[in-house]
N, C-alpha and C positions, 0 to 999 in steps of 0.2 A: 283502513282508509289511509291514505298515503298524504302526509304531511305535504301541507303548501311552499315551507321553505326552502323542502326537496326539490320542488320544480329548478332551486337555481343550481343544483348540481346536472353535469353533464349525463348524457346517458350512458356512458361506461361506467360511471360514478355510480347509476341509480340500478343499472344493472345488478352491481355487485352488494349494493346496501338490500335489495329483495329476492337475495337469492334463497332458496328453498331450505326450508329449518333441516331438514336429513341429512339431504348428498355431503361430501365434503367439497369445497374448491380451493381453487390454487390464484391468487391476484396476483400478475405479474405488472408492477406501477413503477413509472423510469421516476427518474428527479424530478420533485417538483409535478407531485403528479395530484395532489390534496388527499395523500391515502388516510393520514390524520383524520380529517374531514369526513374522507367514507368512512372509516372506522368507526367515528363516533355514531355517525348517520346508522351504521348496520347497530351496533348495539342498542341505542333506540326503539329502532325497529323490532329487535329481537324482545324487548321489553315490553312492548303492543303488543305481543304474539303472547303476551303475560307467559313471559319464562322469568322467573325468579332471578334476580339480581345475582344469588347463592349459587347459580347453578352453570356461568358464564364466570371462562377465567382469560386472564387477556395478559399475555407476555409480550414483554420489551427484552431489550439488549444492553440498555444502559441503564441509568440512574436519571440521567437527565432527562434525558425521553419519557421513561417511568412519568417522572414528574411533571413536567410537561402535558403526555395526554391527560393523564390523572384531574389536574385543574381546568383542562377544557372541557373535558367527556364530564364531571361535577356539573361546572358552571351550563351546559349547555342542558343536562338533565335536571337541573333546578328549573331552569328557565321554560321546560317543557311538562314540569310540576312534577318530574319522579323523585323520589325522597331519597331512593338508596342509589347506589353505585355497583357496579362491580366490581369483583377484586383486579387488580392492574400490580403489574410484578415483575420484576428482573427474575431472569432464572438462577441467578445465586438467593435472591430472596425466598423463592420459593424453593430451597435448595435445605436452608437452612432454617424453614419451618418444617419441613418432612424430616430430617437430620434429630430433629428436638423429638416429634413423633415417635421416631423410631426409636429414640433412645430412653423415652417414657416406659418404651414396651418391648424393651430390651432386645432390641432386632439391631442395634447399634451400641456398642459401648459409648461411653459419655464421655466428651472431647471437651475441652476450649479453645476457642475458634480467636487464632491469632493472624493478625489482619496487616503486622507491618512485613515489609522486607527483612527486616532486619535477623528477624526471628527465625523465616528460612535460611536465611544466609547462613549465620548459625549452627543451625542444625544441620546442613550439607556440609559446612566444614569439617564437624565430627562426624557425618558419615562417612567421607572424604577420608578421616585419619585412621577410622574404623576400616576402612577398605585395605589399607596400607597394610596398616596391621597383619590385615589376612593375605596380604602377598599380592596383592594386586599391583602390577605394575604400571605406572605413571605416566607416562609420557612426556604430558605437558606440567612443567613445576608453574610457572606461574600464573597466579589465581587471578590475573586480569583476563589471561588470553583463552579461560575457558567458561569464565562464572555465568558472563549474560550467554551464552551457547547453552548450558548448562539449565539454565533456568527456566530456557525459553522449550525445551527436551521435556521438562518436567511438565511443562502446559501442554505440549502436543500431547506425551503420554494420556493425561488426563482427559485430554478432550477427544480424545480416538477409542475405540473399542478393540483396541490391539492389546497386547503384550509390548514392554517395552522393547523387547529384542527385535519383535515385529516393527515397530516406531522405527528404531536405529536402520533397520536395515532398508526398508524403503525411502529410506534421507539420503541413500549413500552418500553418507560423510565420511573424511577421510579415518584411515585405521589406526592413527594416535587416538581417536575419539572413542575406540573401542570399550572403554571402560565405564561412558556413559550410561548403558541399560545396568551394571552391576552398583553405579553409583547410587541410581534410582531404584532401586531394590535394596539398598542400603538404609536409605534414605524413609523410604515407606515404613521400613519394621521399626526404624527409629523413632518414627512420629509416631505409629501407633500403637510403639513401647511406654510411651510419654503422653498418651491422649491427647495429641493434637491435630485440629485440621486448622487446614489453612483456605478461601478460598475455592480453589479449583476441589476442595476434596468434599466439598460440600455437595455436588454433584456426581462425582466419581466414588466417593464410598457409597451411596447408595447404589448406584450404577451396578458397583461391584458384590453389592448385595442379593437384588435381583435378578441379577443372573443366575445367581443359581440356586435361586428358590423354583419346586415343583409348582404347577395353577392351584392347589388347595392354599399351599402360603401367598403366593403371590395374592391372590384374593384377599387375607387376612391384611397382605399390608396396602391393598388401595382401598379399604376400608378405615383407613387413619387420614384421607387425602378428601378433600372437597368435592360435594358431588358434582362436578364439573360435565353436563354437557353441551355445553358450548366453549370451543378453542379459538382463540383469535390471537396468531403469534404473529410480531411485524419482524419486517428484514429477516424473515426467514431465510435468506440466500447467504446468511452468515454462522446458520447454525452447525455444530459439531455433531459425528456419530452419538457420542456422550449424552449430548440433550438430546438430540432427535428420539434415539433409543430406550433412554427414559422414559420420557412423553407419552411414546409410542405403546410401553409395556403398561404402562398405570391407567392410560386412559384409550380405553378401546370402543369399538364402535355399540350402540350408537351414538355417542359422543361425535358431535358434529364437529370437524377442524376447517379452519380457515385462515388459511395462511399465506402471508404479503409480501412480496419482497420481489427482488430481482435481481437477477442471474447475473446480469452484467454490470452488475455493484459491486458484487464480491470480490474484496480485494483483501480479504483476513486469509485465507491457503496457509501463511506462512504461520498461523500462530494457531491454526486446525479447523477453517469452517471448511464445509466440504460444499461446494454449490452443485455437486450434481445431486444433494439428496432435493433438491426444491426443482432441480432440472428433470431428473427421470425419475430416484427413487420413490416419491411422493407418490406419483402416478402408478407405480407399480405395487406399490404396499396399499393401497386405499382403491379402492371399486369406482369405478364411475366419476371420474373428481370433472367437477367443471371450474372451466379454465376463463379469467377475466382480465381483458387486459385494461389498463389506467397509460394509454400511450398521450395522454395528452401533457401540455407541463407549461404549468403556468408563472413560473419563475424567469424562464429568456424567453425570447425572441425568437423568429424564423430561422433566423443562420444559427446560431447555436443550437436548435433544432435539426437543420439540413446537415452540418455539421457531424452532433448527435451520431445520425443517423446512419449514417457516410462510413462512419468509423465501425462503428459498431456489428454492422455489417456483414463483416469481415470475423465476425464470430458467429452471428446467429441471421443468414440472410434474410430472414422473414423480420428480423425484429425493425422498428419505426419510431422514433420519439419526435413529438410535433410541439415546438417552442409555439405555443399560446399566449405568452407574455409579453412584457412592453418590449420595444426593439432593442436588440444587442447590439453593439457598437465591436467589431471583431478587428485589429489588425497586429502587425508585427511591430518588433523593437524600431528603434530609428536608430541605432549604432550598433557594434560588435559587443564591444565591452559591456559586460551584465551587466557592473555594478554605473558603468552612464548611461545606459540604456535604462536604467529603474529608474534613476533618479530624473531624467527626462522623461520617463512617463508620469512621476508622480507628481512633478513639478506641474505639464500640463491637468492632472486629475484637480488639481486644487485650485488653478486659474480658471475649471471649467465650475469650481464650486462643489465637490467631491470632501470629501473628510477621509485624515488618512487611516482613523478606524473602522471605514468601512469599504478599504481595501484589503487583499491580502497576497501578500508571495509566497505559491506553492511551487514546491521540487517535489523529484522523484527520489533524489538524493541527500543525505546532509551536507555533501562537498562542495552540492551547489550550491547554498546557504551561505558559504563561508564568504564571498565574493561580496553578494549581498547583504552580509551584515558588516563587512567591514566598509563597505561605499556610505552604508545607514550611518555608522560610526562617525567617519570619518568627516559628514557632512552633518553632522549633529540631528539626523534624521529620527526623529523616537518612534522607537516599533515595539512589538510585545511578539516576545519569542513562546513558541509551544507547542509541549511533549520534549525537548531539546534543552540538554543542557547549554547554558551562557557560551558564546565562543570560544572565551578563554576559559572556558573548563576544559574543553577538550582536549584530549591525550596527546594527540600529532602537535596540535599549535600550541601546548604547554610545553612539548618536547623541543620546539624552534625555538618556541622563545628563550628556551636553558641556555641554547645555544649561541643566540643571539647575545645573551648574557655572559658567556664565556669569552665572545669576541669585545664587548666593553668593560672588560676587565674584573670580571666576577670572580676570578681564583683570589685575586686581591680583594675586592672589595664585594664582600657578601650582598651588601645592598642592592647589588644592581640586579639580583633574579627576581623576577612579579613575584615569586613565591618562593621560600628557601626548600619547599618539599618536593619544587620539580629538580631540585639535585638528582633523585630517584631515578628521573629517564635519561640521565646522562650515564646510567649505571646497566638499566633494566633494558635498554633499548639500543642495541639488539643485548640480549642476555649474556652476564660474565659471563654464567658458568657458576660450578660451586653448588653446594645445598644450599637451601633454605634458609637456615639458621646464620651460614657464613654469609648470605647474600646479605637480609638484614643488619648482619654486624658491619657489613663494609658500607651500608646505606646510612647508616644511625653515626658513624664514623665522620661520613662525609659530610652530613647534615654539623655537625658539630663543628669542622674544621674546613672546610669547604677546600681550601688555599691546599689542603694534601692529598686533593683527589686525584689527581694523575700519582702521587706514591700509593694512594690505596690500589689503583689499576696496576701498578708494576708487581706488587705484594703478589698480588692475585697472576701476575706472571708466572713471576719467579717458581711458582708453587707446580706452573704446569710446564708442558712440554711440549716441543715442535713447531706445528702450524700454528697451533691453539697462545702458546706462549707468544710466539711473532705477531699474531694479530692484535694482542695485547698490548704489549711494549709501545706498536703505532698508533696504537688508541692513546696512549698517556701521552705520547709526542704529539700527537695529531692535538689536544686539548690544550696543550701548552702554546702551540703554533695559532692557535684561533684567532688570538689580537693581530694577528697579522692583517686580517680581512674588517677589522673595526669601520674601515672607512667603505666597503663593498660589501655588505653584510648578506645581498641578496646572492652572490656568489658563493660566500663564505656556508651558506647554508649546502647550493647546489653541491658541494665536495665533498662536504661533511657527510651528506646523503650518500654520497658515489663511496668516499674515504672508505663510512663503515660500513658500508654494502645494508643501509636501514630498509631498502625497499625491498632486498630480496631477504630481510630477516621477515616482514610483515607479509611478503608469501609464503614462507615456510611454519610460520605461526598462526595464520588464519585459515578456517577450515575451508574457505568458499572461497572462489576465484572475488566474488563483489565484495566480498571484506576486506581483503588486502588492495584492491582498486580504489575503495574508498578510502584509506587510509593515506594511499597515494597522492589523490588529488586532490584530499583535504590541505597535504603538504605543497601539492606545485601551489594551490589558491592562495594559501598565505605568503608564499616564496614570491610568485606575481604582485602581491600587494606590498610587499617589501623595494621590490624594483618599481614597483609603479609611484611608492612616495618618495625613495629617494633619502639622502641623510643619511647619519652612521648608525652604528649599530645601537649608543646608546639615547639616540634623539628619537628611535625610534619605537627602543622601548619606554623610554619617558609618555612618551605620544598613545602608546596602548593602554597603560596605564592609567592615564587620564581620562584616555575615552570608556575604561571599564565600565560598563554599567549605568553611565551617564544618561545614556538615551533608551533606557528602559521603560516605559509605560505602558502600565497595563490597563489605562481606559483611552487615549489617544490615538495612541500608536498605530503606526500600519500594523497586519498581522501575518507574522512570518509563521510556517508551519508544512510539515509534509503531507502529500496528497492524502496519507493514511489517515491522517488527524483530522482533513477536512471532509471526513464522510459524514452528513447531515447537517452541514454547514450551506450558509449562500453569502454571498457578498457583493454588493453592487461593484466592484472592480475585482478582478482576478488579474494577475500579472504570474502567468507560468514560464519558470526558469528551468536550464538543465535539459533541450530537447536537443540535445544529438544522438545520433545513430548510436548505436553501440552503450550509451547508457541510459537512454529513453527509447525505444525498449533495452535494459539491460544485456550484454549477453559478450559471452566470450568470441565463441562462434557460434555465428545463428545456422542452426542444424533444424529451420522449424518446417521446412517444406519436405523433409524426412522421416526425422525422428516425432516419434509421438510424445514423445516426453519433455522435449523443445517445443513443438506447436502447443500445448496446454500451457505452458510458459508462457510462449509470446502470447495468447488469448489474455492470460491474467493481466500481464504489464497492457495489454490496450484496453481492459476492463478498467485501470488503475488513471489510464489519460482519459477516458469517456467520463469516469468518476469528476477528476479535475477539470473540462472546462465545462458539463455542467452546475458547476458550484457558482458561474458566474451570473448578477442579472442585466445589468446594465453596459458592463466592456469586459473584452477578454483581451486580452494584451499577451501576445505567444513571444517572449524575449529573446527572440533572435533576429540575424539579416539576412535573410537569404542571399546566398548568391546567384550569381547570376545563372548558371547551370539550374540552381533549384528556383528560380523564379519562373524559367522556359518551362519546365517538367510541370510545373505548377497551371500555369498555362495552357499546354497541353493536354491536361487533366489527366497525367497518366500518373501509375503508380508503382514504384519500386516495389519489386517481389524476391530480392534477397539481400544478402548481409551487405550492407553500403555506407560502409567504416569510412571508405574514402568521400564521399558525402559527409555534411556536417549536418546537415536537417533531417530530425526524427522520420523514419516511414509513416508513423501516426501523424503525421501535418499532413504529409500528401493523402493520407486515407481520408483523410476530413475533409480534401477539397474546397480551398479557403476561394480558390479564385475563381472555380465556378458557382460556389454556393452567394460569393460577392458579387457579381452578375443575373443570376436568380433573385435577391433581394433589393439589384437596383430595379429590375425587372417590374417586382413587383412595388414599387414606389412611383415610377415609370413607365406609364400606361406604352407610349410611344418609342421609348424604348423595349417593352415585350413586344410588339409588334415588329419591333423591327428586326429582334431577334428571332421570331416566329416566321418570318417569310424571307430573309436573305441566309442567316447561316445558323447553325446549330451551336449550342453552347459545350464545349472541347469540354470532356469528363468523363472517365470509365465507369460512370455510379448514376448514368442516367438513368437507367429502371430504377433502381432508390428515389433518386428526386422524383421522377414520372407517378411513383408509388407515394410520396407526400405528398405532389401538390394534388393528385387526385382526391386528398382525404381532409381539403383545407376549401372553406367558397368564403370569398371570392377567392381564385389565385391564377397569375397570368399563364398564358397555352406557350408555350416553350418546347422547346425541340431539342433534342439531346444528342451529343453522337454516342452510341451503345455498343461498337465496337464488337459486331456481329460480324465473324469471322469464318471463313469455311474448316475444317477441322484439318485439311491440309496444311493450312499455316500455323497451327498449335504446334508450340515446341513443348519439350518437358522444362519445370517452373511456370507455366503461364497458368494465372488462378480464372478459374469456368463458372458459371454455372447452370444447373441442370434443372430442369422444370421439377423432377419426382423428390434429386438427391440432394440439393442445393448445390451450396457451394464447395470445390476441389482443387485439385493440382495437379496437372497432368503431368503424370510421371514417365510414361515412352508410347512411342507410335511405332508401333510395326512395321515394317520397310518392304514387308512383302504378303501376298497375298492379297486380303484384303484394306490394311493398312489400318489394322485396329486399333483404339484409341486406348489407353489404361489411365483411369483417374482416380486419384487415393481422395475419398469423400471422409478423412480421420473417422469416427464412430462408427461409421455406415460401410466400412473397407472400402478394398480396392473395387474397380467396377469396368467394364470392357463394354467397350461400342463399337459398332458398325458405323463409320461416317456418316455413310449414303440413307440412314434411317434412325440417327441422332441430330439434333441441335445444341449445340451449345454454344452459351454466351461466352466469351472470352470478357472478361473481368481487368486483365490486366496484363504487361508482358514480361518477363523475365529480361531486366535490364540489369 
């Protein structure tokens, strides 16, 4: 009999809390969709169906989540009088119960499980020396410019069912990096010379067990494992080969799985979830799975819904998110400059009665951060930074400010560097040269006597030869020469940069084109805030200094943080920074109407902006001005379909359709106004089947007219995106010029695909502008 309080869940909700105890399904629920809520609703239920507490296992992704359901799915089966719970788990917690299991019963040697950084660090360094040893050649000497690469190698390994040389090679990273898979294999015999895991190996030594045990053992060791049949994993769309494959080998049918998440969440790729196993694999490894969608979301409003929608689109055309919540307040910066355009939105957020911690400023970038916390700084704005280390930790703007300190007369007076240990980047950056040992001795030198740092650079001259000597000698002059610029220190910087050629050292040293870009504009942001205050060079590090740290608060503060950080987050204000072409979506050249390995790229970075402006509930603030070209285009409702570096505004704004989805929700506010839009002219937008497709699935909602840009297939050029009733959506790649004049449309998964005009339709989507 079906609980009365159920009645207040929707029937997508109620659909998926009575789905059948056997089949397996798949809930695919946007932001903000109450999957918490079904969650707990279905385990209940499964409890009525008197299945034992013991016999339901329910995985998280975090700790905090853990925690979280944990205390409601409690409180709420108290309050329905059931006594016990189900187990509810991170999969390193249940990682590291199975880990103990098997090492009771000697299917695993006995480890201690070291849980800092530190300790790996450590131990790759002596893998690292261990390498050496055996001849492995180096490349890169220092251990800044490969360790977080390094680290982050060692988690993909783990959470992939590859081989490392397999990892490495489908990275194509550059071939200094070569030594990475031999590092990691160094690495492994050493920990498990020394009985340790770490972490990620809490799941990956068992992993690595089972694989290659016959079904006689395999049975023996899921016979040490709870008799689990019932699965209920959430944010499935974030899991690894690693755990899937796990999961998948220990608990077999008929163990019932149910698993939540969405496709268009997934924004971890980079550190090994894989979203096509919740996309197809799922469906092909399991018989029959029925499929439940949670498209409703009760967190925003209609425009951040229509929005949503709009965007998303343009990865998966069938998919719909419908803002059910209170109304979202959507518009743009009011000036150019980020850091005046924040502070005049925050300013209005708090005259409207807003609190600034339950704002937050999300980038795609750290570089764009930099702008915005020095405008916070600078106006004694208290924010709370997170995942990110403090401004002035950072490597680039420790690096400036040496410098800055060299032009106020730091060779003389030590006091004036924020720190005496960033002497280092005046040394390391770009690199002398030298071993290891000698670099240290000329850094530990420097540190001591500051005032002979340009003699230590000539030392290290005199020792070489040629170019290498020459570059030298102008490095010690060039350092001496810096007070010259005391009173222009935002110059003094740009030459320094140009002098020692620092940008194209941080191309040549970073493995990705976006590392050394960020490195970059971490540099002009600070170089800009240097011209933009103005004063010499030592007013100016007095002034940084002071402002260190001053407006840090971590219960008040606005909250700054990158899109990555704010996945399960909400915040009644979002203020999104960083959306220009080229680095929202990131890309060097956009190769995505081509390459298949650029279109999964650009898919993830617009999965990564879908993620960021549903975190908002009550205003989203996109921090930019449009210009007046992207105002018209805006207007028009059309949308850029390639690389448009020479545009300043994201293609994700135009996918989202701010200005027709703003017309649609005065619309709907305004009886007389949908009418009037209904019978004189159609609302300008390439994404009218999308909106036509929500407002059919919302009552009350006003009858609106779209223009849908229904075009004969004579006017398709190649770049224009389509879509097809069978395939979805495509990119017409060439037209025939003779014959019949046959269409070829690349649908990515689905290949290429040929039409007859005269017995195809297709919608034109957008145009190649």
């Amino acid at each position: 009999m079906k609980k009365s309080y159920r009645t207040q869940l929707t029937k997508e909700q109620q659909d998926v809390v009575y789905h059948e105890l056997s089949a397996p399904a798949k809930v695919i629920a946007v932001a903000g969709a109450g999957k918490t809520t079904t969650l707990i609703s279905r385990v209940e239920y499964l409890l009525e169906q008197g299945i034992d507490p013991s016999e339901i296992g329910i995985f998280m992704f975090n700790k905090s989540a853990q925690t979280e359901f944990s205390e409601r799915l409690s409180a709420q089966l108290t309050a329905s009088g059931h006594r016990r719970s189900p187990s509810v788990m991170t999969f390193h917690a249940f990682g590291m119960k199975f880990c103990r299991r098997l090492e009771q019963q000697s299917w695993l040697p006995s480890a201690k499980l070291l849980t800092d950084d530190f300790s790996l660090v450590k131990l790759l360094r002596e893998a690292l020396q261990r390498l050496i040893r055996k001849g492995e050649k180096i490349a890169i000497q220092d251990e800044k410019d490969w360790l977080e690469e390094v680290l982050l190698f060692i988690d993909l390994v783990k959470a992939s069912d590859l081989s490392a040389s397999d990892v490495f090679e489908s990275l194509s990273w550059s071939k200094d990096r070569n030594f990475y898979p031999a590092l990691y294999e160094e690495l492994e015999a050493l920990r498990k010379r020394n009985n340790i895991r770490f972490f990620a190996d809490l799941l990956s030594d068992p992993f690595e067990l089972i694989k290659g045990l016959d079904d006689e053992n395999l049975e023996r060791v899921r016979a040490l494992l709870p008799n689990f049949r019932y699965l209920l994993i959430d944010e499935f769309q974030d899991i690894n080969p690693c755990q899937y494959e796990l999961l998948k080998k220990l608990f077999l049918p008929p163990c019932q799985w149910m698993i939540v998440g969405d496709v268009q969440q997934c924004i971890y790729e980079w550190r090994g979830a894989s979203p096509e196993i919740m996309a197809s694999q799922f469906d092909q490894d399991f018989a029959s799975v029925a499929c439940y969608p949670l498209s409703t979301s009760f967190r925003f409003g209609h425009s951040v819904g229509l929005m949503s929608s709009s965007v998303i689109t343009e990865n998966d055309p069938n998919a719909l998110v419908l803002g059910m919540g209170e109304s979202t307040h959507v518009s743009f910066a009011r000036y150019e400059k980020t850091g005046r355009a924040l502070l005049s939105e925050l300013k209005v957020w708090l005259d409207e009665g807003g609190a600034l911690q339950d704002a937050v400023v999300l980038s795609r970038l750290y570089s764009d951060m930099v702008p915005v916390q020095l405008a916070l700084m600078h106006k004694g704005v208290p924010y709370q930074l997170h995942g990110d280390s403090p401004l002035l930790e950072n490597r680039q703007i420790r690096m400036l400010m040496a410098y800055l300190a060299i032009m106020a007369g730091a060779l003389e007076n030590p006091k004036m560097f924020f720190k005496l240990e960033d002497i280092e980047c005046l040394l390391t950056v770009p690199s002398l040269g030298g071993s290891i040992d000698q670099r240290k001795r000329f850094i530990q030198q420097a540190k001591q006597s500051p005032h002979l740092l340009p003699q230590i650079i000539e030392t290290l001259a005199d020792a070489s030869e040629g170019w290498r000597a020459k570059k030298l000698y102008e490095r010690a002059d060039w350092l001496r020469s810096l007070t010259l610029y005391a009173s222009d220190p935002a110059q003094g910087l740009t030459h320094t940069l140009e002098k020692l050629g620092i940008y194209r050292y941080f191309e040549s040293t970073s493995n990705k084109d976006i590392q050394s870009q960020e490195k970059i504009a971490t540099c002009e942001a600070f170089i800009g805030y240097v011209r933009g205050v103005g004063g010499d060079a030592a007013s100016i590090l007095k002034q940084l200094s002071s402002l260190n740290e001053t407006q840090r608060d971590d219960s008040h503060g606005v909250h700054l943080m990158t899109i990555h950080k704010s996945k399960g987050l909400e915040f009644d204000m979002v203020l999104l920074s960083g959306l220009q072409e080229g680095r929202f979506p990131y890309y060097e050249e956009d190769l995505s109407a081509i390459d298949k390995q650029a279109a999964s790229d650009m898919a993830s970075e617009r999965r990564l902006f879908y993620v960021a402006i549903t975190r908002a509930k009550k205003k989203l603030v996109l921090l930019e001005a449009p210009s007046k070209a992207d105002k018209k285009q805006m207007q028009q409702g059309d949308i850029p379909n390639e690389s448009r570096k020479s545009h300043s505004l994201s293609r994700f704004v135009f996918e989202s359709q701010p200005h027709a989805v703003s017309q649609i929700c005065d619309a709907w506010e305004n009886a007389d106004l949908a009418s009037n839009l209904h019978s004189d002219k159609a609302i300008n937008t390439a994404k009218g089947d999308v909106f036509q497709r929500y407002l059919s699935r919302v009552e009350p909602s006003p009858k609106l007219t779209f223009r849908h840009q229904m075009e004969s297939q004579s006017k398709l050029k190649p770049g224009d995106k389509v879509r097809h009733d069978q395939f979805g959506q495509g990119v017409v790649v060439r037209q025939e010029q003779s014959g019949k004049y046959m269409i070829f449309v690349d649908f990515g998964d689905l290949g290429l695909k040929r039409f007859n005009p005269k017995h195809t339709q297709l919608i034109k989507l957008s145009s190649r502008t």
